[in-house]
C-alpha positions, 0 to 999 in steps of 0.5 A: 174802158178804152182809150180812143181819140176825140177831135172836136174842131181845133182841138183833140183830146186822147180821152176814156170815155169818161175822162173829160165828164170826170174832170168837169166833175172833179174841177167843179169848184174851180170852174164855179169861178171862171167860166163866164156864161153871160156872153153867148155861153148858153145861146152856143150850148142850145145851138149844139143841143147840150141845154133846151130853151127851159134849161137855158131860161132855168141858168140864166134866170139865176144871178150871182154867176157862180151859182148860175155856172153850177145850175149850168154844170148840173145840167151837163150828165154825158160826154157827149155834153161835156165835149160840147161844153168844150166846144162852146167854151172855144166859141166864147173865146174861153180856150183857158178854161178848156185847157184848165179841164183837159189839163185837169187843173194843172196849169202849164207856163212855159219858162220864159228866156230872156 
């Protein structure tokens, strides 16, 4: 696989074509807890064609949110939905899980001086 360069809105990744599917794959557990879809996540994933009206019905009908996010994650199956996940992560104001799956868990702080 080659690499090449994704841009989606205000960010861009140098990703394989598999590498943000594979992130989200392997961060699955992670993410179980941190992403939030019960504020505009499922509209903005509908609006950008990554779930139907079924699917969005079938995740928001589950209720404790770590299982509704993994129905969520089963849902996605291309990059092409992974990089929009991404995008409708950024719309919800989650730009810190965005960066948790392209850093692929690693999280980065600057040292602070004082």
């Amino acid at each position: 696989m080659t690499n090449h360069l994704e841009s989606n809105d205000n960010f861009t990744l140098c990703t394989d074509s598999s590498s943000i599917f594979t992130s989200i794959v392997q961060l699955r557990e992670d993410l179980l807890d941190v992403v939030e879809p019960n504020f505009g996540l499922l509209d903005v994933l509908v609006s950008l064609r990554v779930l139907t009206g079924r699917q969005r019905q079938e995740v928001d009908s589950v209720k404790a949110v770590y299982r509704k996010n993994a129905a969520l994650i089963e849902c996605l199956k291309t990059e092409d939905q992974c990089l929009k996940f991404l995008e409708a992560l950024k719309k919800t104001k989650q730009q810190h899980v965005v960066n948790f799956i392209t850093k692929r868990g690693a999280v980065y702080e600057p040292l602070r001086t004082f």
